[in-house]
Each structure stands twice: as structure tokens, then as C-alpha cells.
N, C-alpha and C positions, 0 to 999 in steps of 0.2 A: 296856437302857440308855436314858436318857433321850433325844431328840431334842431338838436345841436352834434344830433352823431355824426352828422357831415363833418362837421367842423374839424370836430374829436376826432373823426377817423384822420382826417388830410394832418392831421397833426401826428395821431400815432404814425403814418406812413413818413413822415419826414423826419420822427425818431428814429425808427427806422433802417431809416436810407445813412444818416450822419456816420455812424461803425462801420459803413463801407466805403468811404471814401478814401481815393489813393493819395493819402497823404506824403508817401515818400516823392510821387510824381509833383503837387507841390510845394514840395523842398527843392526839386532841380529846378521847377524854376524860378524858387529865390532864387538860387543859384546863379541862374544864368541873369537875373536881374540887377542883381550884386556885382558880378564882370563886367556889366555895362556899364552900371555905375562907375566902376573904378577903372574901364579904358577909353570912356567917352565916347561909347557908342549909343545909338538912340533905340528905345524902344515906340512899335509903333502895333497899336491896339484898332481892333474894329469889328462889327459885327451889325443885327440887321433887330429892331424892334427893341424887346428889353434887353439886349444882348448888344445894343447903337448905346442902350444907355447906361450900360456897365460899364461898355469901352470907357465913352467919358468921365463917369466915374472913377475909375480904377486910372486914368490919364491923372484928375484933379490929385486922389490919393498922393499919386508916387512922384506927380509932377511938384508938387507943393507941399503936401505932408510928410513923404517921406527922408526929407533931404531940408526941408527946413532948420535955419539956422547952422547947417552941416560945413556952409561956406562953397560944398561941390555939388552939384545938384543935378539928379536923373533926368536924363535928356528924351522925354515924354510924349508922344504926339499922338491923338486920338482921330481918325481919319473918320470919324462921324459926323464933327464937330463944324466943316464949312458949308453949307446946306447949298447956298451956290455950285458950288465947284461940283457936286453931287451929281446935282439935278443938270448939271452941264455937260457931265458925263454920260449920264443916264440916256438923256436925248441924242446925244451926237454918236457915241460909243453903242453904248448895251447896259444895262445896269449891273449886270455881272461883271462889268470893266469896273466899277465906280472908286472899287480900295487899289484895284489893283495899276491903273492909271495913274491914281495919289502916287501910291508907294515907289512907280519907277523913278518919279521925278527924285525923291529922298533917300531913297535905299539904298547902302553900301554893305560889302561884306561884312562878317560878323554883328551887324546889327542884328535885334533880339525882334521878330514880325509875332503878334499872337492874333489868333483870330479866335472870335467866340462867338459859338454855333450852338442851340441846345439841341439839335437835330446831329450836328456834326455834317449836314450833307447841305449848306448854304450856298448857291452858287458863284455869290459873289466874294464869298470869304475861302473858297476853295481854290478862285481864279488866284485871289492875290496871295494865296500859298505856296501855289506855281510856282508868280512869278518872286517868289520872294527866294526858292531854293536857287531860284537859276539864276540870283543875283547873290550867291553867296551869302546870305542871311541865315541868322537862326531859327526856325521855325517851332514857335510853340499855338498850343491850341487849349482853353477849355470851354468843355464839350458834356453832352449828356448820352442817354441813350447807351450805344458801345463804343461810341465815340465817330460814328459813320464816315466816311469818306476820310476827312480830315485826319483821323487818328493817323494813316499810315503816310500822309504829307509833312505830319509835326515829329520835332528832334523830340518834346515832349509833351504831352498832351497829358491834360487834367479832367478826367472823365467820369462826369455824377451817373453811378450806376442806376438809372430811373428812368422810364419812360415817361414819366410824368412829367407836363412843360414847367405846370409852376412851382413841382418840388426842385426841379432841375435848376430853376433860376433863383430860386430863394437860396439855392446851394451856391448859384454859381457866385454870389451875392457874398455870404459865406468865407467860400476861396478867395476870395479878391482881397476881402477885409485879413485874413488869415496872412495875406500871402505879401500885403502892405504890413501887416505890425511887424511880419518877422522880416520883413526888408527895411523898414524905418530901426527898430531895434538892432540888426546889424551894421549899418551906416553909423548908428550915433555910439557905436559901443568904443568907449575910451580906447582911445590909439590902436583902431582896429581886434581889441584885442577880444575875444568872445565870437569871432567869426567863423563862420560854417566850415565845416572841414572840408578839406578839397577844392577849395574856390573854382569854376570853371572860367578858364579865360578864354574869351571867344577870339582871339587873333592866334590861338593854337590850331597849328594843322589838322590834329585830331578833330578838332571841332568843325573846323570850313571843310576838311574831309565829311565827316557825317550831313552837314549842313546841306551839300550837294550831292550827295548820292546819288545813282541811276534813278529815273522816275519808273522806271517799270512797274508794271503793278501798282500804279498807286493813283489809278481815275477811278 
């Protein structure tokens, strides 16, 4: 007969883990998702495994559900999604080039870059973090673990306290859905009104200031 405390356990551990989650760090970046929305800059998502397929996910979300019927629609791009272009990279480049290659071609300042790592220490999602601060972007991340590498590359980074891979992804899973309702729900709130306090707007100095910061300390 089957044993079921396995199960039970991976579930009480995922209880858990949910009352530790930095939720205020998922509120900046509605935030910074919400400036996008409203200055026409693009958000661009990617990552490697179930983390390639959250990117797209979380692209389809915010590309189509969350702006749907809105008339103004978040400008979406998931760098997982040309399998070509990838494996074109991978061969000629490095595979650590593969986001970071995509992104120079599209990347403009204050654009919103996230990369998702449940390690936090991805090579290829670290490369195009780089190159995403030194292109004047906003850099967010979520991440698991303590947030490895990545944490001190991102403006803000969302980071599931667990070393556990598939508590980490079932969370990260979670955040996205979380982070889509309350970005579709402040888009469609009648004439703006019910919107997050403080909106950030990424074409502030303060912001492309932070956005580019000294890299020191941060491989």
C-alpha cells in the first residue's frame, strides 16, 4: 500500500513556506509592471526548464489576460518562446549568450528585464542581467533559495525562501498568478482609479539612476 506521508509532508512543507513570502517585494513589481504598462515600455521574461516555461506563461498572462479589452495593452515578450533563434545562439555564441543576445537586439532604457532562476545562480539568466543594467533597463528577478547571484543584479527581486526545487516552482507559479491578478485588476480599475500608491515610473532618473548602478560586487 501506498505511503502517503511523503505526499503530506511536501505539502505541510509548502504550508509552510507560503507566510514567508516577500510579498511587499511582489507589490514593487506590480509596480514596476504597471509604469510599463502606462509608458509603453516592454517587459521581457526568461529563464531555463520550468522557469522557460513560467516565462511564457507569465508572457501569455500579462500579454493577453492582463490588458485584455483595456484598449492599451502590456508590451510582453518571453525570450524562451523562438526555439530557432535559441539553439542558433547556443551553437554560434555560448548558451549563456542565448537571453542575453535576444535582448540587445530589443532593449531600451527603462524597459522592465526579469529573469527567473530557482537557483538564482543561472548562467544564462545572469549573462542577460548584465547586459540588461548596462542597457539602462530595469532589472527584476524571481528566484528561490536566497536569491543567489541574481538577487544583487535585480532593482527587485522576488525570492521563495526554500531550497526545495519544486516548492520553489510551485511558488514561483503562485507569484506570477498573484502578480497577474493584481496587474490585470489595477489596469482595468475604472479611470485609473484604485491604483497602487506611488506608481513607479521608469523614465525617472531616480529609477535609470538605480537601474545602472556600479556593478561592483555583483558576479
Amino acid at each position: 500500500m501506498l505511503n502517503s506521508s511523503a505526499t503530506r509532508a511536501y505539502f505541510e512543507e509548502l504550508s509552510r513556506t507560503i507566510p514567508l513570502l516577500p510579498l511587499d517585494d511582489a507589490d514593487r513589481l506590480v509596480r514596476l509592471l504597471l509604469a510599463a504598462h502606462d509608458t509603453g515600455h516592454a517587459v521581457f521574461l526568461f529563464g531555463n526548464g520550468g522557469s522557460a516555461a513560467l516565462a511564457s506563461h507569465m508572457a501569455c498572462d500579462l500579454g493577453k489576460g492582463a490588458s485584455n479589452g483595456s484598449g492599451k495593452r502590456l508590451r510582453v515578450l518571453a525570450l524562451t518562446d523562438n526555439v530557432p533563434l535559441i539553439t542558433a545562439w547556443a551553437n554560434d555564441a555560448s548558451y549563456k549568450d542565448v537571453f542575453a543576445q535576444q535582448l540587445q537586439t530589443f532593449v531600451r532604457p527603462g524597459d522592465v528585464v526579469c529573469g527567473i532562476s530557482a537557483s538564482g545562480d543561472s548562467p544564462n539568466v545572469l549573462t542577460a542581467l548584465r547586459l540588461a543594467r548596462k542597457s539602462r533597463a530595469i532589472t527584476t528577478g524571481i528566484a528561490g533559495c536566497q536569491g543567489g547571484k541574481m538577487k544583487q543584479l535585480c532593482d527587485v527581486c522576488v525570492v521563495v525562501p526554500s531550497s526545495n526545487m519544486q516548492i520553489i516552482e510551485d511558488l514561483h507559479l503562485s507569484i506570477a498568478h498573484a502578480i497577474f491578478t493584481a496587474v490585470r485588476r489595477e489596469i482595468h480599475g475604472a479611470a485609473g482609479k484604485g491604483r497602487m500608491a506611488q506608481p513607479i515610473r521608469l523614465s525617472s532618473p531616480e529609477v535609470l539612476q538605480s537601474a545602472h548602478r556600479t556593478q561592483s560586487g555583483t558576479d
